[in-house]
N, C-alpha and C positions, 0 to 999 in steps of 0.2 A: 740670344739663342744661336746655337752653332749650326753652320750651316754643316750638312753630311754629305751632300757631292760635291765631289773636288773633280769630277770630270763632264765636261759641258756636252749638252744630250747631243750637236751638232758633234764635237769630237768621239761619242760612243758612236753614232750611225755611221761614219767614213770611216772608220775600226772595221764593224762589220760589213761593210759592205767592201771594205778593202781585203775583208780575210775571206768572204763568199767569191771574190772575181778569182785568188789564187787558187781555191779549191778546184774551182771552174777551170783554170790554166791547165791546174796537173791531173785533173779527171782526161781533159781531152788529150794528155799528153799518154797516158796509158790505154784509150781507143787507138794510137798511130802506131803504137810501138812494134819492134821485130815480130816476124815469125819464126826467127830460127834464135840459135844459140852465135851469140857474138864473136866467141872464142872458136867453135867448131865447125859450125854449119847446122848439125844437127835441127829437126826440122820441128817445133813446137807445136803438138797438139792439147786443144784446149779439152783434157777431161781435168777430175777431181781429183787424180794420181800427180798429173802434171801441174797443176797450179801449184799444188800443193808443194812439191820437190825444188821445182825451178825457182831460180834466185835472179828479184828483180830490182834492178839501182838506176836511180835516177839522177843525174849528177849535169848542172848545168844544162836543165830543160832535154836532155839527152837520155832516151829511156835505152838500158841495156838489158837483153836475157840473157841467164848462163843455167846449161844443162848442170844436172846434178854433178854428174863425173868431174866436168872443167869446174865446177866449184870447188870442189877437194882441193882440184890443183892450184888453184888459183891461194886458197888457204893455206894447203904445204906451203907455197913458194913465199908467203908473207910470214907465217911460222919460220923459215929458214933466215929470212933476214931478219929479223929482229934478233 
């Protein structure tokens, strides 16, 4: 009879329990993050409008906001190089 797991129940639990601590990393890494806009200053309020708008990147444990305006610009200037 053939056996059907090829992956041993010790190696599925340190999977998940390795993929729940990095959730947990970048959950607490979006509670720290700015209050303002990285590019402008511009001052970050938390309603529905604004979540909504504002663009946020996570790049090397590093959480960045960008207001909608400096998004634009940020996109021209990668639109123009390429």
């Amino acid at each position: 009879m053939k056996k059907l797991r090829r992956i041993k129940p010790g190696q599925r639990k340190r999977e998940r329990r390795e993929a729940q601590a990095e959730l947990q990393k970048r959950a607490a890494a979006f509670l720290d993050h700015a209050t303002e806009c990285t590019v402008c200053g511009t001052e970050f309020e938390r309603t529905v409008e604004t979540v909504k708008t504002w663009q946020v990147m996570v790049k090397e444990d590093q959480v960045r906001l960008t207001c909608p305006r400096c998004w634009g610009l940020v996109l021209e200037r990668l639109e123009k190089e390429q």
